[in-house]
C-alpha positions in Angstrom: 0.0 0.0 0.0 2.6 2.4 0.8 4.9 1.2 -2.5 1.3 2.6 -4.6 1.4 5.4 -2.5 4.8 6.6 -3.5 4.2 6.1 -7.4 1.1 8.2 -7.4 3.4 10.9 -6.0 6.0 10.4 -8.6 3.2 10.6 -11.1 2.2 13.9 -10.1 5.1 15.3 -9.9 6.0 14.7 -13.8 2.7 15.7 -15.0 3.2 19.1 -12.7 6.5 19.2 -14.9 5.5 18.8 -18.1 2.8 21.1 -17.7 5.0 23.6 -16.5 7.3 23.0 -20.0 4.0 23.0 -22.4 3.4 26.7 -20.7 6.7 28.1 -21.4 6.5 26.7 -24.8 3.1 28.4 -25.8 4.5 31.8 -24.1 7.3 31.4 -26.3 5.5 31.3 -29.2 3.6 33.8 -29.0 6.4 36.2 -27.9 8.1 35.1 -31.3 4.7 35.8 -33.0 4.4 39.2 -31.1 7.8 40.4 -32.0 7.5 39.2 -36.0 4.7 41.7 -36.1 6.1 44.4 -34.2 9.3 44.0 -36.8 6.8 43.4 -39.7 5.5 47.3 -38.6 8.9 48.6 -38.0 9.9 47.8 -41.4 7.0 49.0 -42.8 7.6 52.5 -40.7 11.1 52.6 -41.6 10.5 52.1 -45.1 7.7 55.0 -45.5 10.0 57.0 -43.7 13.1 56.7 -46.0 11.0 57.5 -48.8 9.8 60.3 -47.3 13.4 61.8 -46.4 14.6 60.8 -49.9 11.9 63.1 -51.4 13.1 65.8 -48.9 17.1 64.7 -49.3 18.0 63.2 -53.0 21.6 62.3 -52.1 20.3 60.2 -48.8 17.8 58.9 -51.3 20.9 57.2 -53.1 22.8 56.1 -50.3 20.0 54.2 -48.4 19.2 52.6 -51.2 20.2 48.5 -51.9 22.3 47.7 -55.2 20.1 45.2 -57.9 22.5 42.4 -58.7 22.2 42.7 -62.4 24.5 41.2 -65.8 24.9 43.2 -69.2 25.3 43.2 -72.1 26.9 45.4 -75.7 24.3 46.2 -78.2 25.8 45.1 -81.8 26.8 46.4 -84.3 26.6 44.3 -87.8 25.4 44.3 -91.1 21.3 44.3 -90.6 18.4 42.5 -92.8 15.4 43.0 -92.9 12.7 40.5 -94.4 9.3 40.0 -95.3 8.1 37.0 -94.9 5.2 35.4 -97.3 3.4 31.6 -97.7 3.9 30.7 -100.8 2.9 27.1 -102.8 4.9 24.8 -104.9 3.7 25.6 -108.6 5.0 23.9 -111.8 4.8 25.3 -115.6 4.5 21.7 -116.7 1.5 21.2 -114.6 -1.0 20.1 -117.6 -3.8 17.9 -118.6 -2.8 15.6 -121.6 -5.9 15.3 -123.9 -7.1 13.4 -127.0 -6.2 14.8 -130.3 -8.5 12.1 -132.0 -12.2 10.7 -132.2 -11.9 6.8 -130.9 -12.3 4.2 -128.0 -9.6 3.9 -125.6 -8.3 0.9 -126.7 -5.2 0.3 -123.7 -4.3 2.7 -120.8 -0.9 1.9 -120.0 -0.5 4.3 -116.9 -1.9 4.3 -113.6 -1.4 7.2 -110.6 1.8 7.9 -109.6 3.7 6.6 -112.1 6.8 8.1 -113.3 7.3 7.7 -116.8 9.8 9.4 -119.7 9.0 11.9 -122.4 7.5 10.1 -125.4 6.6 7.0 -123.5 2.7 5.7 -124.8 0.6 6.6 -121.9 -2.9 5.1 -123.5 -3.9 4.0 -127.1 -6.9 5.0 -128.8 -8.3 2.3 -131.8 -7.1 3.3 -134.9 -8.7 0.9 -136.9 -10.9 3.5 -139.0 -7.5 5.4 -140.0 -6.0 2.2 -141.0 -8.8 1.7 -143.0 -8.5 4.8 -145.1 -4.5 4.7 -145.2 -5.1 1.7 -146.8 -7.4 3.1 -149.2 -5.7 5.9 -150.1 -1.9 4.0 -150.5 -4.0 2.2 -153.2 -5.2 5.0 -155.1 -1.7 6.6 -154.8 -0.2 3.6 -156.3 -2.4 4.3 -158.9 -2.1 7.9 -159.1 1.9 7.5 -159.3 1.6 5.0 -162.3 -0.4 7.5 -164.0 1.9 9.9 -163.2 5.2 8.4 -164.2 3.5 7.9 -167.8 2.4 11.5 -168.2 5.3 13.1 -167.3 7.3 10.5 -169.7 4.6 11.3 -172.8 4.3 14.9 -171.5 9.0 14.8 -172.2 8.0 13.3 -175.9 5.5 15.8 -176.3 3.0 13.6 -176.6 -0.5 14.4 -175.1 -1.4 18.0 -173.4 0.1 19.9 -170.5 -3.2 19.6 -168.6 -3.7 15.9 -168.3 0.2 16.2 -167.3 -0.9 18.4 -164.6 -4.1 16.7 -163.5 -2.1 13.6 -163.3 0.7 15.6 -161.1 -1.8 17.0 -159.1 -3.6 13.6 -158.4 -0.7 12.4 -157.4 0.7 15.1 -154.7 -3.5 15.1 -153.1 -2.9 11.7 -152.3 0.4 12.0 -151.1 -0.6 14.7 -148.6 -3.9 12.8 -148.0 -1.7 10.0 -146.9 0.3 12.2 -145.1 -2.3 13.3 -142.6 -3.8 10.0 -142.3 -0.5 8.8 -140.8 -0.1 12.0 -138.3 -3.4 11.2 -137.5 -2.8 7.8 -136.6 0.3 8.5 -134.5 -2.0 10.7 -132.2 -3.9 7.5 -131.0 -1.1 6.9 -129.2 -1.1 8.9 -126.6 2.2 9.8 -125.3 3.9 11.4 -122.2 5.1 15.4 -123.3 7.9 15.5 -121.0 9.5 13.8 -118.2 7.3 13.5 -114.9 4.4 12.1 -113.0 0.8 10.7 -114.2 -1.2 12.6 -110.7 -4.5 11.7 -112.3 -5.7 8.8 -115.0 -9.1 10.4 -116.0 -10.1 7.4 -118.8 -10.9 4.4 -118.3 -10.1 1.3 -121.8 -13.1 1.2 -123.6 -14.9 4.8 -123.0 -15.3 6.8 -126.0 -13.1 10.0 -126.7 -13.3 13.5 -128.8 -10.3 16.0 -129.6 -9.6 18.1 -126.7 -11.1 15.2 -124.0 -8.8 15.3 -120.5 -6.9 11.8 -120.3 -4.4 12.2 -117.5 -3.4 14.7 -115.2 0.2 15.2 -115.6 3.2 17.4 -113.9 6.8 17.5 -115.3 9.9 17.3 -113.0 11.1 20.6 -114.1 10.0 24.2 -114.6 9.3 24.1 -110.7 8.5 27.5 -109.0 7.2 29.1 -105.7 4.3 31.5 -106.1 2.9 34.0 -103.2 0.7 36.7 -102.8 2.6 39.8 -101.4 1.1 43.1 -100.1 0.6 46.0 -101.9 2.3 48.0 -99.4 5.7 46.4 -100.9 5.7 47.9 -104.5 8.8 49.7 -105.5 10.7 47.7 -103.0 10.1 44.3 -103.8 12.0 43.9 -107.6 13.0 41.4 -110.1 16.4 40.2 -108.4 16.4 40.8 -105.3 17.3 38.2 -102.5 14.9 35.6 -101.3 15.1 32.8 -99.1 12.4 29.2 -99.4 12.0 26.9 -96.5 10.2 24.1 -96.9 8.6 23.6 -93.1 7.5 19.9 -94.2 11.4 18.5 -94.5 12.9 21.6 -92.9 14.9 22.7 -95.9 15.8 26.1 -97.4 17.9 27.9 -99.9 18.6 30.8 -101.2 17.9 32.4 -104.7 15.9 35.6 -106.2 13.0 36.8 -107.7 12.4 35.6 -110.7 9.2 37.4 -111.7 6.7 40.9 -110.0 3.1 40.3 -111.0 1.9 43.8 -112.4 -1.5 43.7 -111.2 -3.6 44.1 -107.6 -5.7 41.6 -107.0 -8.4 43.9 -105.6 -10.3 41.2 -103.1 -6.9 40.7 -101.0 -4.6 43.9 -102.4 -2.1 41.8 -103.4 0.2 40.9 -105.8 2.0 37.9 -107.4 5.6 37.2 -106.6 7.4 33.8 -108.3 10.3 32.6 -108.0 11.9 29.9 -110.0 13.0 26.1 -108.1 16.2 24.7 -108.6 15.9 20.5 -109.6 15.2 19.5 -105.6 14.5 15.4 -105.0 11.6 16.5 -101.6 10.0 19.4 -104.3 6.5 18.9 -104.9 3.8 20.5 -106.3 1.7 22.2 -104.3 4.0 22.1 -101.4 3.8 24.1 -98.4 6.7 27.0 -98.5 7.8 30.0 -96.8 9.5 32.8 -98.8 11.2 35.5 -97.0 12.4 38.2 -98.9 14.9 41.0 -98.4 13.3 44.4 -98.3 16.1 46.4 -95.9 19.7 46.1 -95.0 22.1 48.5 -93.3 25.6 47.9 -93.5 26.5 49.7 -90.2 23.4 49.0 -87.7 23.4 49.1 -84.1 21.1 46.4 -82.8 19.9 44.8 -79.3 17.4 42.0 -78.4 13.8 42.8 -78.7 13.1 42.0 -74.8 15.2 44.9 -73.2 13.6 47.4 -75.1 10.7 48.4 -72.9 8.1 51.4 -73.2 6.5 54.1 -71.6 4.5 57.3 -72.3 7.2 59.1 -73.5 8.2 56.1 -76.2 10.8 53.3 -76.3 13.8 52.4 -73.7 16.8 50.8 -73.0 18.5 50.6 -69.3 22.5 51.2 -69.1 25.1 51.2 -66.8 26.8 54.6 -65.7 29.2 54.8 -62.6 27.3 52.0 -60.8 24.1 53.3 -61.8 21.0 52.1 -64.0 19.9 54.9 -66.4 17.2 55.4 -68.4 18.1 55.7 -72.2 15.3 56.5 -75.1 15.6 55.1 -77.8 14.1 55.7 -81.4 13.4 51.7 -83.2 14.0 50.9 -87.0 13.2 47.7 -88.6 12.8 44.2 -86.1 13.3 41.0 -87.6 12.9 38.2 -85.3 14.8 38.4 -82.4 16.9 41.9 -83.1 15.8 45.2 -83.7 17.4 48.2 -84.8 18.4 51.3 -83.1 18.2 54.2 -85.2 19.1 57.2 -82.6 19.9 56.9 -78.3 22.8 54.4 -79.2 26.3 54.4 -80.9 26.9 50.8 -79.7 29.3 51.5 -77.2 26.9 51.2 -74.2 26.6 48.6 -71.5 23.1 47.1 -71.4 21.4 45.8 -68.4 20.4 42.1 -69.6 19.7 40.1 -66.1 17.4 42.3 -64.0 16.4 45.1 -66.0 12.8 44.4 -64.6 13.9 45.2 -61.3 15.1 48.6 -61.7 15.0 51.8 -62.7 16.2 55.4 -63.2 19.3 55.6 -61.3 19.2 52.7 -59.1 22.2 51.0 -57.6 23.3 48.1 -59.6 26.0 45.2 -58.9 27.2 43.6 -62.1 27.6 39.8 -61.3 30.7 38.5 -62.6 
């Protein structure tokens, strides 16, 4: 009984303790959390107040205040271009549809879609069984025609018989040559043949259908003659001439090149004010018609410009700005802006190129702030 009695003792005395330790602890605390906001106030006092002196007192103004850790930069001065820069589509002069030059059935089609096939090579034949028909016909009454002939023209040297049945005979003759003549053109356009190297896009006959003169066959575009054709604004005329300096990328297989303008379209088209602009493709393996391209062409250059990146120049009411570095010290410079293209712009006044640039931290200051260049 006593032994019980001495552990309860014990047991109050650490629970006295440790309630005496969570008390301190929780005064603590809230000290801490008194004084945070006390300092929280002071700083907020002492800060009002130092902008109110450094209205009153410029030069404590600059000595109270903290340095902005910043890094710079040179602007740069290079030989600037400028470009405009136009979609444009893969166009080709030997783009054509190959039709029938003859009435007939379509006896063979020899080409499908996508083919690639050689100038002269038959594409489709159209039944020339009527012409062969007549050739023969007409071979026959030449063969007479020329017997007749031959024996005129040897009477007509004796002086035998009359110079007109000479020349009926002669003239019978050369009708039926030429008669001939055509027949056998005629028969070579049933053959219907490639016009120049390239590739059948679009059979539009079938064997067996029935065909007049000037009846679409095949769609076909030649490998050469390949050009890019865009639609510039009208804003560009007088500067955009025969000549000058393009480039073509091709955004599908990421491939450019350089060349110039081959041709200036004379004419606005009045429902988009623009105006045609081609220029002429090299012999390129990925060219295609109708491809996707992007022509960027040369409107401005300065030999001697001073540029800087487009994201320090900032602006205000007053117009565009640049921050430098003088003695330590961030200072506002205006700027007047020429031509951007891309990522640079160029400075046409408020820089010779021999400034220092804030890069790093040019958000966080301003006019005549305290700056630390990191090294």
């Amino acid at each position: 009984m006593k032994t019980n009695f001495t552990f309860l003792i014990i047991g109050l005395v650490f629970l006295a303790s440790a309630c005496g330790q969570k008390d301190e602890l929780t005064q603590k605390k809230e000290d801490l959390a008194k004084m945070n906001q006390e300092a929280a106030l002071l700083r907020t006092t002492i800060e009002d107040l130092e902008k109110e002196i450094g209205a009153l007192d410029p030069e404590f103004g600059l000595t109270n205040r903290k340095s902005v850790l910043i890094s710079t930069i040179q602007p740069v001065k290079k030989h600037f271009e400028h470009f405009v820069e136009v979609t444009g589509s893969v166009l080709s002069k030997q783009d054509v549809n190959i039709s029938g030059e003859v009435s007939g059935r379509i006896q063979e089609v020899n080409a499908s879609e996508g083919i690639r096939v050689n100038k002269g090579q038959v594409l489709a034949r159209v039944d020339a069984e009527s012409i062969q028909r007549n050739m023969e016909e007409v071979e026959k009454q030449l063969e007479l025609a020329t017997i007749i002939f031959e024996k005129q023209e040897r009477l007509w040297k004796q002086q035998i018989g009359t110079e007109v049945q000479f020349l009926e005979a002669k003239n019978r003759k050369e009708t039926l040559e030429k008669n001939l003549s055509s027949l056998k053109i005629q028969e070579s356009r049933t053959l219907i043949r490639a016009p120049f190297n390239g590739t059948v896009e679009e059979v539009l006959v079938r064997a067996g259908e029935l065909v007049q003169p000037g009846t679409p066959l095949f769609h076909f575009v030649g490998d050469s003659d390949l050009f890019v054709e865009a639609d510039v604004s009208e804003r560009y005329i007088g500067i955009l001439n025969k000549g000058d300096s393009v480039d073509i990328y091709f955004p599908s297989v990421e491939e450019n090149f350089k060349t110039k303008v081959s041709a200036v379209g004379g004419v606005i088209n009045q429902n988009n004010r623009t105006f045609k602009v081609e220029v002429i493709l090299p012999i390129l393996p990925f060219a295609k018609p109708n491809m996707l391209s992007v022509m960027s062409i040369k409107d401005y250059e300065n030999e001697n410009a001073v540029t800087v990146p487009n994201y320090l120049i900032l602006q205000d009411n007053k117009g565009d700005y640049v921050f430098t570095v003088e003695d330590n010290m961030s200072k506002k410079r205006y700027v007047k802006r020429g031509k951007t293209y891309k990522e640079e712009s160029e400075i046409l006044e408020g820089l010779s190129g021999n400034e220092i640039l804030i890069d790093k931290g040019f958000r966080e200051v301003g006019d005549n702030f305290i700056v630390n260049i990191a090294q």
